[in-house]
C-alpha positions as CSV (number, residue, x, y, z in Angstrom):
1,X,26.5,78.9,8.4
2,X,23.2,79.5,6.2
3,X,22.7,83.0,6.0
4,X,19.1,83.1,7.0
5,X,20.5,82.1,10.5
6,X,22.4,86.0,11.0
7,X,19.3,87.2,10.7
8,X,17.4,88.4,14.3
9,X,13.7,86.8,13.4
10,X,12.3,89.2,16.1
11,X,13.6,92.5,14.3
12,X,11.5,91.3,11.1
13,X,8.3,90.1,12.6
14,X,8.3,93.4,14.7
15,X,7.0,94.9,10.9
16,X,3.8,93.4,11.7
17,X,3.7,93.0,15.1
18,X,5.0,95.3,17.5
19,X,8.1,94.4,20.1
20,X,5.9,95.4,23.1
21,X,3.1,92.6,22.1
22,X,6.2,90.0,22.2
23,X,7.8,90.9,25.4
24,X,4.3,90.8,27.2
25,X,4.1,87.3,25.6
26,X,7.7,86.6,27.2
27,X,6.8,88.0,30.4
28,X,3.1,86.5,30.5
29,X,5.3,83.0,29.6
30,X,7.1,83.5,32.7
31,X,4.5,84.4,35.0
32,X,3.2,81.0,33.8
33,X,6.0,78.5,35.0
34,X,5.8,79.8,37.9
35,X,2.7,79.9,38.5
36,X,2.3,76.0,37.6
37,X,5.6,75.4,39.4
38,X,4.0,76.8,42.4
39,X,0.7,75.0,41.9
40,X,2.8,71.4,41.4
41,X,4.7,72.2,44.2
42,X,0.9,72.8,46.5
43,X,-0.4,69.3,44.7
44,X,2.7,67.5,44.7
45,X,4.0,68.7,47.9
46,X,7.4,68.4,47.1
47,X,9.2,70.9,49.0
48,X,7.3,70.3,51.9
49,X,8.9,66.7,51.6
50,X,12.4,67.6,50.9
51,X,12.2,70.0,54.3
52,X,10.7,67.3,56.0
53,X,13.2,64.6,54.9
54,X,16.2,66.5,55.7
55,X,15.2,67.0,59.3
56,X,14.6,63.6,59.9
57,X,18.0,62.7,58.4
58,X,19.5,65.3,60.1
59,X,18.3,63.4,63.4
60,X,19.8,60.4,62.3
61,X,23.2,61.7,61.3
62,X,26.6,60.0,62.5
63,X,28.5,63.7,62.1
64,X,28.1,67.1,61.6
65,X,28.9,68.7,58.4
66,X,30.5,71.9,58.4
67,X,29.2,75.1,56.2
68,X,32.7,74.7,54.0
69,X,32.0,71.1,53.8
70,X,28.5,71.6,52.7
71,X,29.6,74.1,50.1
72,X,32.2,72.0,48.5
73,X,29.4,69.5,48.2
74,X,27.1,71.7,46.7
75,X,29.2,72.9,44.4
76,X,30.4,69.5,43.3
77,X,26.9,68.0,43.1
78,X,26.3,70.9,40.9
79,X,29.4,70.9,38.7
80,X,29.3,67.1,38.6
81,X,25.2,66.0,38.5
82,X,23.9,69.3,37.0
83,X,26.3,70.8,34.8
84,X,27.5,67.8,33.0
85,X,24.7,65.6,33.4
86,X,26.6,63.0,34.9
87,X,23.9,60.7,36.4
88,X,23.4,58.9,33.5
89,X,25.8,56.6,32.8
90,X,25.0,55.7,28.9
91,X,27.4,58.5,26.6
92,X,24.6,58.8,24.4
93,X,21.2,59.5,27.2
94,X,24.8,62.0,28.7
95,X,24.9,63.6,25.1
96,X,21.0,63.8,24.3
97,X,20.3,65.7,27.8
98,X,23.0,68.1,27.7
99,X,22.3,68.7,23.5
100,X,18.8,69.4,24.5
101,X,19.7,71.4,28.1
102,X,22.4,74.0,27.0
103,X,21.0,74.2,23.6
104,X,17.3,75.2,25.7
105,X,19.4,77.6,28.0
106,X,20.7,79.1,24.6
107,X,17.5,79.6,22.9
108,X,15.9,81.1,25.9
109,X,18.4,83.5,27.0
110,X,19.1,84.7,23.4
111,X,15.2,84.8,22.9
112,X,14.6,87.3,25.9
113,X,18.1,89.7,24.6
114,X,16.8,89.9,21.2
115,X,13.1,90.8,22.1
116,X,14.0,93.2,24.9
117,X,17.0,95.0,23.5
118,X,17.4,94.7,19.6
119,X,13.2,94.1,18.1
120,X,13.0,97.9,17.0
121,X,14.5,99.8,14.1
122,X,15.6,102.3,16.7
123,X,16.9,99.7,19.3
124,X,20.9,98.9,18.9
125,X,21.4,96.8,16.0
126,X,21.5,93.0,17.2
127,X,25.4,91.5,17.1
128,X,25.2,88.8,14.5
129,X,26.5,85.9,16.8
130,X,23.0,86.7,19.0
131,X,21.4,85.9,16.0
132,X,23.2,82.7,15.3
133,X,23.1,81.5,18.8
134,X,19.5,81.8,18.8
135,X,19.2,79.2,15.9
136,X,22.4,77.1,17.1
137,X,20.2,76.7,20.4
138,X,17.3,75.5,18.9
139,X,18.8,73.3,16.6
140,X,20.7,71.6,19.4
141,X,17.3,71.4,21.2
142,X,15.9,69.7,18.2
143,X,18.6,67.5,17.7
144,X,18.6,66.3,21.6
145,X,15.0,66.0,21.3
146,X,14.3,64.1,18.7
147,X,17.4,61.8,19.2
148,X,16.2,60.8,23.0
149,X,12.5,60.6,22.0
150,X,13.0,58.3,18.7
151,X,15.9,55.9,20.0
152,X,16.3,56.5,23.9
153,X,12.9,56.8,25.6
154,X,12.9,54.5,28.4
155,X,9.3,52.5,27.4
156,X,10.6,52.1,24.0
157,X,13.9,50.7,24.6
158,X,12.5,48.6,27.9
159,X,9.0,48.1,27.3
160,X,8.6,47.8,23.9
161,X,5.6,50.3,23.2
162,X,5.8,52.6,19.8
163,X,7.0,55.7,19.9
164,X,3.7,57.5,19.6
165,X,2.5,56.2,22.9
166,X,1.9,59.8,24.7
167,X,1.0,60.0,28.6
168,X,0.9,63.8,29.9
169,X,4.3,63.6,31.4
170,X,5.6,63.7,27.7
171,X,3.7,66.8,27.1
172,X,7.6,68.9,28.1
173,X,9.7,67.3,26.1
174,X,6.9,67.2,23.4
175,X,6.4,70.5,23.1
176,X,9.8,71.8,23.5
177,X,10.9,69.8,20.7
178,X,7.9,71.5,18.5
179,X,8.6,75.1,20.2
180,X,12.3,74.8,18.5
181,X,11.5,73.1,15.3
182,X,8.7,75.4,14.4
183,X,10.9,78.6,15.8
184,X,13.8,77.4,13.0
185,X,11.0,77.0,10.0
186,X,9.3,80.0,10.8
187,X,12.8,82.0,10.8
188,X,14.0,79.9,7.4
189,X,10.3,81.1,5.9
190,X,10.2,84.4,7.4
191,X,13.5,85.4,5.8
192,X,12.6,83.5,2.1
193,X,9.8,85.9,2.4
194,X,7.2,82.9,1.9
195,X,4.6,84.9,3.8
196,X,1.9,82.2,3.9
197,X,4.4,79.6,5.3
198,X,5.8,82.4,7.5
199,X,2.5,83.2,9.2
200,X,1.6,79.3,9.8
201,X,4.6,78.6,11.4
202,X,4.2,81.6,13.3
203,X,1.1,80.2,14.8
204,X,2.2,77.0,15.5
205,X,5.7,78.6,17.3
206,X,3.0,80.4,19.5
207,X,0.9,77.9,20.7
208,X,3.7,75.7,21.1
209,X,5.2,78.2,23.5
210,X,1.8,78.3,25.0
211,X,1.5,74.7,25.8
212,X,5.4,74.3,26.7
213,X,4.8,77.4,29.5
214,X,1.5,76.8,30.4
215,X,1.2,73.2,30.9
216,X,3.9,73.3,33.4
217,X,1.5,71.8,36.3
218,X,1.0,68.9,33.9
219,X,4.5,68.0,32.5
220,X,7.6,67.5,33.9
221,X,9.0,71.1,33.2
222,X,8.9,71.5,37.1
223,X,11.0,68.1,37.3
224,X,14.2,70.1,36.4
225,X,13.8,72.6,39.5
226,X,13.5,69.5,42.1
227,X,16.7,67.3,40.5
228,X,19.2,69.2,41.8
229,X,18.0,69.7,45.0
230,X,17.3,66.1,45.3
231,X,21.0,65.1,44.1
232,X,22.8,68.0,46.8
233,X,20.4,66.7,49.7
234,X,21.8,62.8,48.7
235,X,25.1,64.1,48.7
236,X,24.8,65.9,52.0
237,X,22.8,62.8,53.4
238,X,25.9,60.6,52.1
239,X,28.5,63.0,53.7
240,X,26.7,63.0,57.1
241,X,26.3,59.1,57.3
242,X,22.4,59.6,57.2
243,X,22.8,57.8,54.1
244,X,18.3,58.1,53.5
245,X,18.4,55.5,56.1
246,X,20.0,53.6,53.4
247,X,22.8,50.4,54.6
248,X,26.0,51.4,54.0
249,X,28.0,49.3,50.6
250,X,28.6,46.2,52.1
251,X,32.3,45.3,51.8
252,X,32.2,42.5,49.5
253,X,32.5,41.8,46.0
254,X,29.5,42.5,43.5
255,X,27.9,39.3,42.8
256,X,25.1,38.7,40.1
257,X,25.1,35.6,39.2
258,X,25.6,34.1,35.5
259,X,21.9,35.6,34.4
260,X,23.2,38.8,34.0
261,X,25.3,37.6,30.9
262,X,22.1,36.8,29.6
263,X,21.5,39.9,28.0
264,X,23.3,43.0,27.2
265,X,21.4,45.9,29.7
266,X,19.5,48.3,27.5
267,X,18.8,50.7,29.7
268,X,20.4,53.4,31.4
């Protein structure tokens, strides 16, 4: 591994700016998902609909599930749709989302334990694997990223339309992609001692951060909160012959006709 990636980037910035400016940015980062999760939640109603939904599936149900069924449930859904990604059916859309989820969960978490506890000269000395986590994380990010939105994004590979075709729901994946890219040059700079390349990608990091966190009402950062809700309450609604007032699989043989030979499916 290079060794500009043992290095904690955090320690050496705190030489010009001080670790209590860069936890009130984490904590003012914060404060802004949930603020916009809250304020997409108010436009979108989406919680509202999910209550509302499962009561009137609940009055449609053919059994009752029990609280140990329920939790086996939950805790399949979640081990099965969540953890592994396993809604999409494609290897490669499977790889690309959990590249760019764990890698995310890794550059977060190690971002918050190296500004709180190891930014100072007199804070404990940060263990070198934090360190190398922190760039592991956003490398996998980057790599998820830019694999899903150069080769896999759905109106490229259906629709046909470039690449650089940006609507606001693209605004997440966007700038997460350019939070972790610019985090990795700024670290590689930073530790080459290349000051004026340091300090730009410094300031692009920054106000990538700034439109990842604070344009949560506008992307679909929230979108990760709702899906595993929405895949337990399917399950439960499955389990309780609800269904979503969906017919049951008929008992018959899947039959598609000689068109779907056609063409080999490019989506997933």
């Amino acid at each position: 591994m290079p060794a500009w990636m043992n290095i904690n980037p955090f320690l050496t910035l705190s030489e010009s700016i001080s670790a209590f400016s860069m936890q009130v940015f984490l904590i003012v980062m914060v404060v802004l998902v949930i603020g916009g999760t809250v304020l997409d939640m108010i436009h979108k109603k989406n919680v509202k609909y999910f209550f509302n939904n499962a009561k009137k599936l609940k009055e449609v149900s053919k059994r009752k599930v029990g609280a140990v069924e329920a939790a086996t449930i939950v805790t399949k859904t979640v081990a099965h749709d969540v953890l592994t990604s396993a809604e999409f059916c494609g290897w490669t859309r499977r790889l690309t989302h959990l590249l760019g989820m764990y890698g995310t969960i890794i550059f977060w978490v190690t971002s918050f334990i190296l500004v709180f506890c190891h930014a100072t000269t007199t804070s404990p000395q940060a263990p070198t694997i934090l360190s190398q986590l922190w760039h592991i994380g956003a490398l996998m990010t980057c790599v998820g990223g830019f694999w899903y939105w150069l080769f896999q994004r759905a109106n490229v590979r259906v629709g046909g339309n470039p690449w650089y075709q940006i609507v606001f729901a693209d605004l997440f994946i966007l700038s997460l992609v350019a939070t972790t890219t610019f985090g990795l040059v700024w670290s590689y700079f930073q530790t080459m001692q290349m000051t004026i390349l340091s300090n730009l990608f410094l300031v692009l990091f920054i106000l990538s951060n700034i439109i990842l966190f604070g344009g949560v009402y506008w992307s679909k950062f929230a979108h990760m909160f709702y899906k595993p809700g929405a895949a337990i309450q399917k399950n439960l609604a499955k389990a309780d012959g609800s269904r979503d007032h969906l017919p049951a699989p008929a008992d018959k043989p899947a039959e598609f006709g000689l068109g779907i030979k056609r063409e080999a499916p490019r989506h997933y």
